[in-house]
BALOBA-1460 file (C-alpha; in Angstrom, 3 decimals):
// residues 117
<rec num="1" residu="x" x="0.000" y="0.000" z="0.000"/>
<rec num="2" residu="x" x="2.598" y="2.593" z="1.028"/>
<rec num="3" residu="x" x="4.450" y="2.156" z="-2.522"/>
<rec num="4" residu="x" x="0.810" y="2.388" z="-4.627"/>
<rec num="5" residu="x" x="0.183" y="5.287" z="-2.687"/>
<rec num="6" residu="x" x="3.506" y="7.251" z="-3.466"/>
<rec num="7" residu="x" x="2.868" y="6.072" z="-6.901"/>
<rec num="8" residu="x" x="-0.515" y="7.669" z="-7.273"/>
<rec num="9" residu="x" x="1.046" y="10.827" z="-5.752"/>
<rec num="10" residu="x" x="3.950" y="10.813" z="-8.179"/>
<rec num="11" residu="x" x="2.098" y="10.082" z="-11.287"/>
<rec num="12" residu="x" x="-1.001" y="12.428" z="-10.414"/>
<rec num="13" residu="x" x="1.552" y="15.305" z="-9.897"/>
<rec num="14" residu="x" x="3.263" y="14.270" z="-13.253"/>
<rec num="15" residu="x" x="-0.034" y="14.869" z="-14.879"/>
<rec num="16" residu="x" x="-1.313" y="17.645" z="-12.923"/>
<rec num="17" residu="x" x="2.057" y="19.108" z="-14.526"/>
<rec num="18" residu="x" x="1.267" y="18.293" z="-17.747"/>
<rec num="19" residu="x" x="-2.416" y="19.432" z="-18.205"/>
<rec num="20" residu="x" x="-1.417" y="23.094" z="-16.393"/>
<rec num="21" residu="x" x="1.095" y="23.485" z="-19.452"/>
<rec num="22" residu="x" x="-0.609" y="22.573" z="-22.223"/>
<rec num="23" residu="x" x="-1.211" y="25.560" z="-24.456"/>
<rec num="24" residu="x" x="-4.444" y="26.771" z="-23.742"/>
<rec num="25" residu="x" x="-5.895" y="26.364" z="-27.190"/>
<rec num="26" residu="x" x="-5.272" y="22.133" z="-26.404"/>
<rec num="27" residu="x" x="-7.549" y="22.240" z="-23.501"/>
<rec num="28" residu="x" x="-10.844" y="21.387" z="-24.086"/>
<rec num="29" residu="x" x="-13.827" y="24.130" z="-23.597"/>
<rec num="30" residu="x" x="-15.269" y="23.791" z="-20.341"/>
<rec num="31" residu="x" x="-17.701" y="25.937" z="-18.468"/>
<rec num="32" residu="x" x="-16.532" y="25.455" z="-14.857"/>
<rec num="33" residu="x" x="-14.551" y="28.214" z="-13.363"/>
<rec num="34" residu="x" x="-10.736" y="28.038" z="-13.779"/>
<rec num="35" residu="x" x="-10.361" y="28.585" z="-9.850"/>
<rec num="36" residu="x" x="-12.593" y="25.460" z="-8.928"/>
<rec num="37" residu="x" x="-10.718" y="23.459" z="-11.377"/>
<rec num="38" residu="x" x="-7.654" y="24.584" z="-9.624"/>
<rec num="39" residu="x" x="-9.411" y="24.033" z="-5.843"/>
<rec num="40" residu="x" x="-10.198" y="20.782" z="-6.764"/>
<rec num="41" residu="x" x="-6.825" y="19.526" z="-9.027"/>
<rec num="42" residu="x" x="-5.250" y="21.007" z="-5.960"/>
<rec num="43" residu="x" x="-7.651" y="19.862" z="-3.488"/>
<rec num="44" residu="x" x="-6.885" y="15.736" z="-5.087"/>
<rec num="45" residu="x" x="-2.985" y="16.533" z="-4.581"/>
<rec num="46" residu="x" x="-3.447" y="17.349" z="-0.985"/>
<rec num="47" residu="x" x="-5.520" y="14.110" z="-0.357"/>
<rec num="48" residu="x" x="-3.021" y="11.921" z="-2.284"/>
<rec num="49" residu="x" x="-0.308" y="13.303" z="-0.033"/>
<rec num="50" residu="x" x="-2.712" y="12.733" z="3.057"/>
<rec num="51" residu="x" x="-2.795" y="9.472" z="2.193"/>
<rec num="52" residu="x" x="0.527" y="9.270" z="1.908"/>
<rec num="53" residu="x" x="1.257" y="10.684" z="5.101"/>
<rec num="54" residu="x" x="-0.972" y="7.758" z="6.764"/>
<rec num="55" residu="x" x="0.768" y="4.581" z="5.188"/>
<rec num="56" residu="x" x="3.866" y="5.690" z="5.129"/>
<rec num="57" residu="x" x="4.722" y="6.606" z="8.396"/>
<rec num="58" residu="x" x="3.283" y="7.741" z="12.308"/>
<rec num="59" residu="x" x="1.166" y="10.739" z="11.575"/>
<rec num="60" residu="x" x="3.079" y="14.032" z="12.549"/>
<rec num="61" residu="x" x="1.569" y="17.451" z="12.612"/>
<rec num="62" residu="x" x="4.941" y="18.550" z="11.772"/>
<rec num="63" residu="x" x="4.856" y="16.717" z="8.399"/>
<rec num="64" residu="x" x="1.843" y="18.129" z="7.680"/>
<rec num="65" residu="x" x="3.007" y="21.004" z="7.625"/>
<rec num="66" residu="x" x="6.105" y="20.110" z="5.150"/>
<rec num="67" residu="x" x="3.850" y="18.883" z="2.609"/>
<rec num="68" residu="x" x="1.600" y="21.765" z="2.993"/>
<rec num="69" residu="x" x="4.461" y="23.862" z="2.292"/>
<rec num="70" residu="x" x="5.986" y="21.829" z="-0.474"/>
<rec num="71" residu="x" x="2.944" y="21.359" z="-2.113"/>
<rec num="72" residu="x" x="2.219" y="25.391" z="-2.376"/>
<rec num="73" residu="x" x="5.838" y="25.464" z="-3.642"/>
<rec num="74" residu="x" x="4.848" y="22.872" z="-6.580"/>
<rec num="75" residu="x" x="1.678" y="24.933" z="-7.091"/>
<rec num="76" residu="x" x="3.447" y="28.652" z="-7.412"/>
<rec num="77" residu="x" x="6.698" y="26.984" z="-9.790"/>
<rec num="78" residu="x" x="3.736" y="25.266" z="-11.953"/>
<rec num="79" residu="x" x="2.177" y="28.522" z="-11.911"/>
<rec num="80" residu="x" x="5.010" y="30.721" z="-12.946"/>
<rec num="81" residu="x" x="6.507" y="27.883" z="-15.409"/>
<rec num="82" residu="x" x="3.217" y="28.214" z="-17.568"/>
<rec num="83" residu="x" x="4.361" y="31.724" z="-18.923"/>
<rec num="84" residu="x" x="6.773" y="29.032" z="-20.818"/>
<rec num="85" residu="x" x="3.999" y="28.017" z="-23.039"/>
<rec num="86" residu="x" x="2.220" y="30.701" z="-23.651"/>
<rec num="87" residu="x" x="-0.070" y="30.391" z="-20.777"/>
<rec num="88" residu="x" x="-0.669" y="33.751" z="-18.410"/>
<rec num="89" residu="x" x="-0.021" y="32.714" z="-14.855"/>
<rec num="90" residu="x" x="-2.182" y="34.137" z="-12.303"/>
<rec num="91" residu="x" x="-1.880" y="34.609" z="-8.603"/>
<rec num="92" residu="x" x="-5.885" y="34.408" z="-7.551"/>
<rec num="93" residu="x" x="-4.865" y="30.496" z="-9.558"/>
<rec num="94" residu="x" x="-2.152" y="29.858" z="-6.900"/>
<rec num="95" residu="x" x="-4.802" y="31.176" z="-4.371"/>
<rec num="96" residu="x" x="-7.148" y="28.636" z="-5.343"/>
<rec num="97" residu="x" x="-4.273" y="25.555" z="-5.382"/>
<rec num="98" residu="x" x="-3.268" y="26.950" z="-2.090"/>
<rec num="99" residu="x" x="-7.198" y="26.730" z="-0.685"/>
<rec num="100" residu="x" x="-7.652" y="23.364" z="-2.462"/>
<rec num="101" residu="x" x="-4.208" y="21.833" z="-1.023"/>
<rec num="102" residu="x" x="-5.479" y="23.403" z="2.736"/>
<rec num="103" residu="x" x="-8.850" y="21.046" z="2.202"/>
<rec num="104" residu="x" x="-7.082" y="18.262" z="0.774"/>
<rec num="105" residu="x" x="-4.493" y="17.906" z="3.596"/>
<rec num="106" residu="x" x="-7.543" y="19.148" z="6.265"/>
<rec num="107" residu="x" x="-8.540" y="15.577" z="5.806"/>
<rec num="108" residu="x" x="-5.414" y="13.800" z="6.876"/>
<rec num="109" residu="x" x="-6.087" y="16.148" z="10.069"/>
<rec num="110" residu="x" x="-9.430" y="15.371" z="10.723"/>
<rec num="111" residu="x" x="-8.409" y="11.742" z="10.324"/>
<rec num="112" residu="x" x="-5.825" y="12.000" z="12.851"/>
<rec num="113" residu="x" x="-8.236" y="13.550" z="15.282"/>
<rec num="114" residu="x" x="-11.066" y="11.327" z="14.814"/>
<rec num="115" residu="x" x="-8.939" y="8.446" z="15.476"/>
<rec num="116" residu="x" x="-7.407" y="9.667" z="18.813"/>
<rec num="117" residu="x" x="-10.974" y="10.225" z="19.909"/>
């Protein structure tokens, strides 16, 4: 389990990458705001690292936190890296990775409360 689940980290971040840098003509038309799709690509990350955090190891607040940091560090480099292709990077995006990475890894926390209860 603890392999799959860096896996599925590893290869949704690999795609995440990929479908934030395709030119935006490639994307397909979609009528859902930009910032939701970011909330919830973002949101998925978080969760996958949550998950993560539970096999791999005793659950520390204090690597929480390191994967809440590291993860807004992925989200503001794939932000700033899409002016590469053409793409116009936007902070309010990185607001919305930043809020969906906070709910995503909220749920490792909640975890980890519920079960010392």
């Amino acid at each position: 389990m603890k392999q799959l689940s860096l896996g599925i980290f590893i290869a949704y971040s690999i795609f995440l990458l990929i479908m934030t840098h395709l030119p935006i003509e490639q994307l397909p038309p979609t009528q859902t705001s930009d910032k939701l799709l970011h909330l919830c690509a973002y949101g998925f990350q978080g969760l996958l690292v949550s998950l993560c955090l539970i096999t791999y190891r005793p659950f520390r607040w204090r690597s929480l936190f390191y994967c809440f940091l590291g993860l807004c560090l992925f989200g503001a480099l794939d932000e700033m890296t899409q002016a590469l292709v053409g793409r116009l990077p936007e902070w309010l995006d990185w607001c919305a990775d930043i809020a969906g990475i906070s709910a995503g890894l909220a749920i490792a926390a909640v975890l980890k409360i519920l079960k010392k209860v």
